[in-house]
VEXDRENDO-678949 format. One record per residue (C-alpha): x, y, z. Coordinates in pm, 1 decimal, decimal comma. Layout:
! VEXDRENDO-678949
(r (X; Y; Z))
...
END
This chain:
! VEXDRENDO-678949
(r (303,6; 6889,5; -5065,8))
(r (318,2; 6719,2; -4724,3))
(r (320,6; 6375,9; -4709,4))
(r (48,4; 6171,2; -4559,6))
(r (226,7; 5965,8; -4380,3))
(r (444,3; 6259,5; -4188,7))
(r (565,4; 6203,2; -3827,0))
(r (321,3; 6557,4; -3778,5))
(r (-19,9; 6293,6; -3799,5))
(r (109,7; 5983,7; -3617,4))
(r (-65,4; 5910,4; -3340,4))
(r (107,7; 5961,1; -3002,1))
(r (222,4; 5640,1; -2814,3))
(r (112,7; 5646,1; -2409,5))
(r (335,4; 5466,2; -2239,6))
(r (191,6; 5409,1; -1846,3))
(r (455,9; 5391,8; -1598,1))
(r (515,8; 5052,9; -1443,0))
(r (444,7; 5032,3; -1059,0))
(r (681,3; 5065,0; -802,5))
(r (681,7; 4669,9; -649,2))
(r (702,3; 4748,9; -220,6))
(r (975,2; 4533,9; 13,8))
(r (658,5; 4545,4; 254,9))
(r (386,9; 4397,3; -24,4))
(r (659,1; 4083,1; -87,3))
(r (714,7; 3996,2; 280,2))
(r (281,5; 4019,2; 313,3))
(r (235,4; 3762,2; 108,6))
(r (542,4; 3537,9; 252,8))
(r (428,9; 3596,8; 567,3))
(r (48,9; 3507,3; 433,9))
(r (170,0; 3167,6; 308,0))
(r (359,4; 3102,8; 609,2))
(r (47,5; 3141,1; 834,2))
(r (-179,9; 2995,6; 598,2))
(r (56,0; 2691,2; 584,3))
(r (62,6; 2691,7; 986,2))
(r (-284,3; 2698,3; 1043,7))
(r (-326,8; 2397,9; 763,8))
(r (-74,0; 2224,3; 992,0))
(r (-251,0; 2284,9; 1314,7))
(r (-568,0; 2186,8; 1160,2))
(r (-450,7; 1808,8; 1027,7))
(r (-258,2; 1777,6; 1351,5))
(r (-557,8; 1851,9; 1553,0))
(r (-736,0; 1554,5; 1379,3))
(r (-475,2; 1300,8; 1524,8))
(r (-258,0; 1304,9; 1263,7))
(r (133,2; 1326,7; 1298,2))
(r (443,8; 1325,9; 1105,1))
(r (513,3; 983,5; 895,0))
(r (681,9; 874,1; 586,5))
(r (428,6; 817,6; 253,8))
(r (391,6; 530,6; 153,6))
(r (548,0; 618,5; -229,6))
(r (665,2; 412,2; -540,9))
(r (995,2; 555,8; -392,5))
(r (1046,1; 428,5; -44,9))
(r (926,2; 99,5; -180,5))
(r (1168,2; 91,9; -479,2))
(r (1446,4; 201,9; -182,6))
(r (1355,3; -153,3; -6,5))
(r (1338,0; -342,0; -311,2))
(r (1713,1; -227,5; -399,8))
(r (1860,3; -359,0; -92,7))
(r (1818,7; -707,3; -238,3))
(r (2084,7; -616,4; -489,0))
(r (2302,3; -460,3; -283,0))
(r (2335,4; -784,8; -41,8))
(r (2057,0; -819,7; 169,6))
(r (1912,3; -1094,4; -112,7))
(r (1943,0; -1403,0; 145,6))
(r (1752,8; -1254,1; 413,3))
(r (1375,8; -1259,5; 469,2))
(r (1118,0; -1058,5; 270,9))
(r (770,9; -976,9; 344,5))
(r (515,9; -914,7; 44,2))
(r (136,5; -942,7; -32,1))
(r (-139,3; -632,1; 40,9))
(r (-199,7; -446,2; 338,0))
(r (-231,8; -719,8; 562,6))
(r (75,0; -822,8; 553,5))
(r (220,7; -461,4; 594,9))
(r (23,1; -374,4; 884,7))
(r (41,1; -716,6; 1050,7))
(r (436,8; -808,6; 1042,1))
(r (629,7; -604,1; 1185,6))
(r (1024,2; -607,7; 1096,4))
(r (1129,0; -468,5; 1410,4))
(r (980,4; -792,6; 1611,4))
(r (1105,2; -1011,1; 1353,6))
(r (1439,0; -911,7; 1423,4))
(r (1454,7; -966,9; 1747,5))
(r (1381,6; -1343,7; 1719,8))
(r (1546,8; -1403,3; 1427,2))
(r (1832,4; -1158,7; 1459,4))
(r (1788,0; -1036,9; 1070,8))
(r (1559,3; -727,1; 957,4))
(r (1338,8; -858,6; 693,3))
(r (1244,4; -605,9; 401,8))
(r (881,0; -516,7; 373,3))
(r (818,1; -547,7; -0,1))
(r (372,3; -565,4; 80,5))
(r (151,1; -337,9; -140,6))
(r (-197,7; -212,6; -23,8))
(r (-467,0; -297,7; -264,7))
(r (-221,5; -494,4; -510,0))
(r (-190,2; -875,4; -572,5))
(r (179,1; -1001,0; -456,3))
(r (249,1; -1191,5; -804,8))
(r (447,2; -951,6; -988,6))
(r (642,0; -883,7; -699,9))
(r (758,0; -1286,1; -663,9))
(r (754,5; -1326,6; -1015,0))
(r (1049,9; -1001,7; -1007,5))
(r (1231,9; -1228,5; -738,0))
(r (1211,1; -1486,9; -937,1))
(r (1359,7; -1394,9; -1208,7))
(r (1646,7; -1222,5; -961,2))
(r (1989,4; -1407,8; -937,0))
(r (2058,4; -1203,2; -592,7))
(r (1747,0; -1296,8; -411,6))
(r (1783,5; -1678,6; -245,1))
(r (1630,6; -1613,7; 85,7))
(r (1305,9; -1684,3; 187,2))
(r (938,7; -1494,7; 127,7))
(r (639,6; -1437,3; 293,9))
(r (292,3; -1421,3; 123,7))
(r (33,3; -1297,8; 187,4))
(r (-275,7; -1372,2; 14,1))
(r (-576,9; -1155,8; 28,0))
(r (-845,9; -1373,2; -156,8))
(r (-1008,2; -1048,4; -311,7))
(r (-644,2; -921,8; -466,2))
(r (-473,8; -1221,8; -508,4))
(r (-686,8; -1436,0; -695,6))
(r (-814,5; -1165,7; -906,8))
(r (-476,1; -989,5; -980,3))
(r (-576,3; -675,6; -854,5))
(r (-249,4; -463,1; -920,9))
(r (-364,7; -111,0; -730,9))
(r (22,6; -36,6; -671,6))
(r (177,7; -168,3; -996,8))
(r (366,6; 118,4; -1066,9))
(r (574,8; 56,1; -783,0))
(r (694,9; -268,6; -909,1))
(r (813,8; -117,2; -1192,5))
(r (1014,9; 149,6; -991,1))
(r (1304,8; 26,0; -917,7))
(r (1446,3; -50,7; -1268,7))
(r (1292,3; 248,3; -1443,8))
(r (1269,3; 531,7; -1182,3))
(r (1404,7; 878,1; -1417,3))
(r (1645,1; 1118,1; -1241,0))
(r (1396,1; 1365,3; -1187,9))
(r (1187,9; 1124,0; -966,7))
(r (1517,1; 991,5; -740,2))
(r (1557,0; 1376,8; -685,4))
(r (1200,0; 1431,1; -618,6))
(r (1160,4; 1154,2; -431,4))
(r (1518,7; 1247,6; -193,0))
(r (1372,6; 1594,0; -131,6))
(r (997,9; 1436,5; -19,2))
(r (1210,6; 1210,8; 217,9))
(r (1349,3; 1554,2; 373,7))
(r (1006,2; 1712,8; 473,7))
(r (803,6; 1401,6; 555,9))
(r (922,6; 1302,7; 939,2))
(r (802,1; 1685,7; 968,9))
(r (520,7; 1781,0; 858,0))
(r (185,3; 1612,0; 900,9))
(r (16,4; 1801,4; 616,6))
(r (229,4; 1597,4; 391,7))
(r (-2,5; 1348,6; 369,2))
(r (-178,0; 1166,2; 77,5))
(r (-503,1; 1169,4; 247,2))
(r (-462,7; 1515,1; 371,1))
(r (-415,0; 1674,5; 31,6))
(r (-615,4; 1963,4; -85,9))
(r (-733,0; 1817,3; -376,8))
(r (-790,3; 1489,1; -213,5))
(r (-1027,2; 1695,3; 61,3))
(r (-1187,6; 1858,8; -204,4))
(r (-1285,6; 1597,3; -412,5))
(r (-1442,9; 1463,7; -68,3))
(r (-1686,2; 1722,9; -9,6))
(r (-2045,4; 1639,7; -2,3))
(r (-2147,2; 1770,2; -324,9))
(r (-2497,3; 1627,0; -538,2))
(r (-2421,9; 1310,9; -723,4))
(r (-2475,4; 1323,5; -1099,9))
(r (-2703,7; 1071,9; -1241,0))
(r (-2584,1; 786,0; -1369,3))
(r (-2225,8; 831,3; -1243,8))
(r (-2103,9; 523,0; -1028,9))
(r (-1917,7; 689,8; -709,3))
(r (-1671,2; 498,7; -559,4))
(r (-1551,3; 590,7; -200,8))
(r (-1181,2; 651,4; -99,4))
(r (-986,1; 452,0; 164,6))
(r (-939,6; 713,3; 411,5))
(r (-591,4; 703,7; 638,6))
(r (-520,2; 398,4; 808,8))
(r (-172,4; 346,3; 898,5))
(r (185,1; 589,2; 948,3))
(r (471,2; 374,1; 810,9))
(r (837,0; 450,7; 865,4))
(r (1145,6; 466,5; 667,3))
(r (1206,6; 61,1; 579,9))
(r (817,4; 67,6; 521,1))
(r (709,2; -57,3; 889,8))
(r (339,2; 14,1; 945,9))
(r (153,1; 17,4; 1205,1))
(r (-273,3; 141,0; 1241,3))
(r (-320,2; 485,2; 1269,3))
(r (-455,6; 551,0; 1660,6))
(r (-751,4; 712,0; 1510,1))
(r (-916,4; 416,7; 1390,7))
(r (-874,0; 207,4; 1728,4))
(r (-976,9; 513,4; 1938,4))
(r (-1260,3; 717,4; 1741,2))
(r (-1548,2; 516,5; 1672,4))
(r (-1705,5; 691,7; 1418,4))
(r (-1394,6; 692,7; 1210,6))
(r (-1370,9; 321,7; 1254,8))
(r (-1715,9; 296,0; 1163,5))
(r (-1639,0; 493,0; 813,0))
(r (-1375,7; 223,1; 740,1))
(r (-1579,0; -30,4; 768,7))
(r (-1879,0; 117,1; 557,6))
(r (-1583,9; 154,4; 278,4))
(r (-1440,1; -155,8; 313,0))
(r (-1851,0; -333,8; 226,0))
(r (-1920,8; -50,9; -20,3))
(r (-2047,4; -159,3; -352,8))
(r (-1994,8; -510,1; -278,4))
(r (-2268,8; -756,8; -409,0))
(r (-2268,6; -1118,7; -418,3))
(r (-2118,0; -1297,4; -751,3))
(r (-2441,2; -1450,3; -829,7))
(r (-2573,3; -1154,3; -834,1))
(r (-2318,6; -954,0; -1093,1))
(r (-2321,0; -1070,4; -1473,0))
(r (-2226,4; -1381,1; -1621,2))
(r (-1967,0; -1214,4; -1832,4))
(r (-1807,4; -1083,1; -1493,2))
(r (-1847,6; -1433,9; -1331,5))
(r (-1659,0; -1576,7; -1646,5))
(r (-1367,0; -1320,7; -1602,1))
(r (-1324,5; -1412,8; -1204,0))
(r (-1320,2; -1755,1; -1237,5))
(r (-1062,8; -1712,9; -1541,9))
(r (-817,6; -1466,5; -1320,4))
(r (-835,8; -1741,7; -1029,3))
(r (-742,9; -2021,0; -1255,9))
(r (-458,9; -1737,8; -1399,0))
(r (-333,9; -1643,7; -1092,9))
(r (-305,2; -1991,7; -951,0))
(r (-102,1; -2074,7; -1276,2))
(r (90,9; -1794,2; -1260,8))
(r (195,8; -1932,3; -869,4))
(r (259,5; -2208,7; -1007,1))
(r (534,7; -2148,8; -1253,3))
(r (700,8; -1901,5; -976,2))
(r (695,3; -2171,9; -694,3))
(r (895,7; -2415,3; -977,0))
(r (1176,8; -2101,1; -1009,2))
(r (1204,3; -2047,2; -646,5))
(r (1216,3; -2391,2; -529,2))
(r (1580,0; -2426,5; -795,7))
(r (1721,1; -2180,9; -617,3))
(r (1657,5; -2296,2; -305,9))
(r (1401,0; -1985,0; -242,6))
(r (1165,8; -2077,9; 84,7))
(r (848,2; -1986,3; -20,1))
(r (545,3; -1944,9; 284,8))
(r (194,1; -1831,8; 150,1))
(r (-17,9; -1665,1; 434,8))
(r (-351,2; -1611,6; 506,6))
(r (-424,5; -1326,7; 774,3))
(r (-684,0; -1339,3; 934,0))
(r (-1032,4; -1157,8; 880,9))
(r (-1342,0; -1051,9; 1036,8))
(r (-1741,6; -906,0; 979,7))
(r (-1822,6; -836,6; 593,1))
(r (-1501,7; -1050,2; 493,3))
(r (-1594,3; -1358,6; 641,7))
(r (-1897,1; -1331,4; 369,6))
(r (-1750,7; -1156,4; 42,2))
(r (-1420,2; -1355,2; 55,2))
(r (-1500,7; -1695,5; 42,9))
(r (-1768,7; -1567,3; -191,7))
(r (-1516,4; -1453,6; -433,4))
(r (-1241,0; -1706,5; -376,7))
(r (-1406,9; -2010,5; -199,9))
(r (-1129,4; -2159,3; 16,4))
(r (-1136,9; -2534,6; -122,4))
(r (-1126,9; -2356,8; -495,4))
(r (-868,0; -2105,5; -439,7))
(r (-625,1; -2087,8; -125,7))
(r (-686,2; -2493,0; -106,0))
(r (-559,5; -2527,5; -442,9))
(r (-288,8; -2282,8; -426,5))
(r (-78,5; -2517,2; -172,2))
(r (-164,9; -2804,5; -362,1))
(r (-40,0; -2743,6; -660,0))
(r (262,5; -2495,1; -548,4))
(r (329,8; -2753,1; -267,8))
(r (441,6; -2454,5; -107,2))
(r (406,5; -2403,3; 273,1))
(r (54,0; -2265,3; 344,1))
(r (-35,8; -2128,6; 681,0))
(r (-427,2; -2002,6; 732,0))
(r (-545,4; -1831,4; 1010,9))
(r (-802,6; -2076,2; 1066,7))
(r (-598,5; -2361,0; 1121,9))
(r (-363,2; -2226,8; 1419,8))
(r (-474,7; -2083,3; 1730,7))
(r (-144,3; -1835,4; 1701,6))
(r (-317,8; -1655,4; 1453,2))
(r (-658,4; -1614,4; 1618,4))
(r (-818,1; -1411,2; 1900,0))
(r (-622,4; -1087,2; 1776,1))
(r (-803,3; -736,8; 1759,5))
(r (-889,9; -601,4; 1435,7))
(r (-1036,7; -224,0; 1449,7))
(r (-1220,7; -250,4; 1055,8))
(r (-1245,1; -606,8; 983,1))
(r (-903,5; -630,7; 788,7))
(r (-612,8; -510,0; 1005,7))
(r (-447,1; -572,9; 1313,7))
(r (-440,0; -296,9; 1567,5))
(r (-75,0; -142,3; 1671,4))
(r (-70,6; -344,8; 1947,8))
(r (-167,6; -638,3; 1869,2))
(r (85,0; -656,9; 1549,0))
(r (377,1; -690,8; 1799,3))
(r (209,0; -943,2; 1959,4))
(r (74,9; -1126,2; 1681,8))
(r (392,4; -1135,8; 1476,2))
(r (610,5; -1279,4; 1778,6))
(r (343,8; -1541,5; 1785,4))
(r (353,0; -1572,6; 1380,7))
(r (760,4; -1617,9; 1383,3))
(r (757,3; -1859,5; 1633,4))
(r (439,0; -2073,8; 1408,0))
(r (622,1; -2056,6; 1097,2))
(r (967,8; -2193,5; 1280,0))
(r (787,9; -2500,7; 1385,2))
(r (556,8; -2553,9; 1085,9))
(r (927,2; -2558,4; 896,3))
(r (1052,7; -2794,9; 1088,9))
(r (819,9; -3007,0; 1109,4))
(r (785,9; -3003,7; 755,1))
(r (1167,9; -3043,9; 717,3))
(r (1165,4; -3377,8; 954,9))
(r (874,1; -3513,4; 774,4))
(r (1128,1; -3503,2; 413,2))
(r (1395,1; -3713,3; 607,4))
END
């Protein structure tokens, strides 16, 4: 008797034949990606935007290092955006004959950074700060993963980060504002109720290698675009009476914290022999009302050089920080940088020594 299971009642196995890949289909879609990628150029290019280095954890963990490796007794710049759009190393140079490293992080308070060069045996130079009333005295820390660079970058991000380096002087695409994702997520699309949008700082600057920055053209010269800084810059923003106690509470608290915390980093600096110059740069339109809103200047920069007794230079005290031209209310134009930061070198020589004569 047959069996059941014979090979005469298995079912027959198809097997399709694979297709034959083309040499003609594989260069069509290289040659579609290198248009595509072409025409993406074009289009970013043709909205003013050229070839710069980002401003990554990377590049500023790069300047950060040279303070190890001997450049520790030199000048450093730190504090937000102000500082890195204002001060310009190249200038600096030429008057003091010493390129200062630009250690400033947008939207980030400067204390970690000092409290790091405090605590550093190599650094026994001098340092610039810059305080932005809205970052510093709240502690605002935007960038903070930069800080921590340095000492805990991985392998796989030095290589990443030596390969971006390669392709950014080239290609204006390479952008963090110009990203797809970052366009896409800017599209006009209905808000959802009870969502709290919060707009994006658009492109303001192109910074070189050792972190110079200067404004991007397209905010001096197209009007509208300027305009759209602005309108970012005041979005949101309500007066501190008018947000809740609880929040009032927590501001007051991170003033009184971040004062502190300059404090106790002024005391390590000045036993080292560390020169330590707080700034304030100047401001315009909606800051001149939410600043000294948030950080009134006799309860917060006032008491900052008081109880640092560090040197504190405000823009509203010298005429070589006024009268300068700034496109959105918070940053000097291009031009004007060079010119203010010849002025600003040649302020803080004389405000040292005439601090220095007054100690004899």
């Amino acid at each position: 008797m047959p069996s059941s299971t014979s090979s005469s009642s298995a079912e027959a196995i198809y097997q399709r034949p694979l297709p034959t890949i083309h040499k003609g289909s594989a260069w069509l879609a290289v040659l579609s990606f290198v248009l595509l990628l072409v025409a993406w150029e074009m289009w970013v290019r043709s909205q003013g935007v050229t070839p710069s280095y980002r401003n990554s954890d990377g590049l500023w963990a790069e300047q950060r290092r040279l303070i190890n490796q001997g450049a520790g007794d030199g000048w450093v710049f730190t504090g937000s955006s102000r500082v890195l759009f204002n001060l310009q190393p190249a200038v600096w140079e030429q008057h003091d004959g010493r390129r200062p490293l630009q250690l400033a992080l947008e939207g980030t308070s400067p204390m970690s950074v000092l409290e790091d060069l405090a605590e550093d045996d190599d650094f026994t130079g001098s340092v610039i700060v810059g305080v932005a009333p809205n970052l510093f005295f709240t502690g605002s820390e935007y960038r903070e993963s930069a800080i921590s660079r340095p000492k805990e970058e991985t392998p796989t991000q030095w290589f990443g980060h030596q390969v971006s380096l390669i392709v950014e002087p080239h290609l204006a695409f390479y952008n963090f504002d110009y990203a797809l994702p970052t366009m896409l997520r800017r599209q006009p699309l209905p808000e959802r109720e009870g969502v709290e949008w919060r707009m994006e700082v658009r492109k303001l600057s192109n910074l070189s290698r050792d972190r110079s920055s200067r404004m991007w053209s397209r905010v001096e010269t197209d009007e509208a675009f300027q305009k759209l800084a602005k309108v970012i810059w005041a979005h949101g923003w309500k007066p501190l009476a008018d947000t809740p106690v609880e929040q009032q509470q927590r501001v007051l608290k991170a003033r009184s914290e971040q004062i502190a915390r300059a404090v106790a980093v002024s005391k390590k600096f000045r036993a080292k022999g560390v020169e330590l110059i707080f700034v304030r740069m100047p401001s315009e339109g909606h800051y001149t009302v939410s600043e000294p809103d948030l950080a009134p200047r006799a309860l917060a920069w006032d008491q900052l050089i008081e109880q640092t007794g560090a040197l504190g230079l405000h823009f509203q005290d010298h005429p070589e920080m006024q009268g300068y031209w700034l496109p959105e209310w918070s940053h000097m134009s291009a031009s004007e940088a060079d010119r203010f930061t010849k002025a600003f070198y040649g302020l803080v020589q004389r405000e040292l020594d005439n601090r220095n004569r007054s100690r004899r």
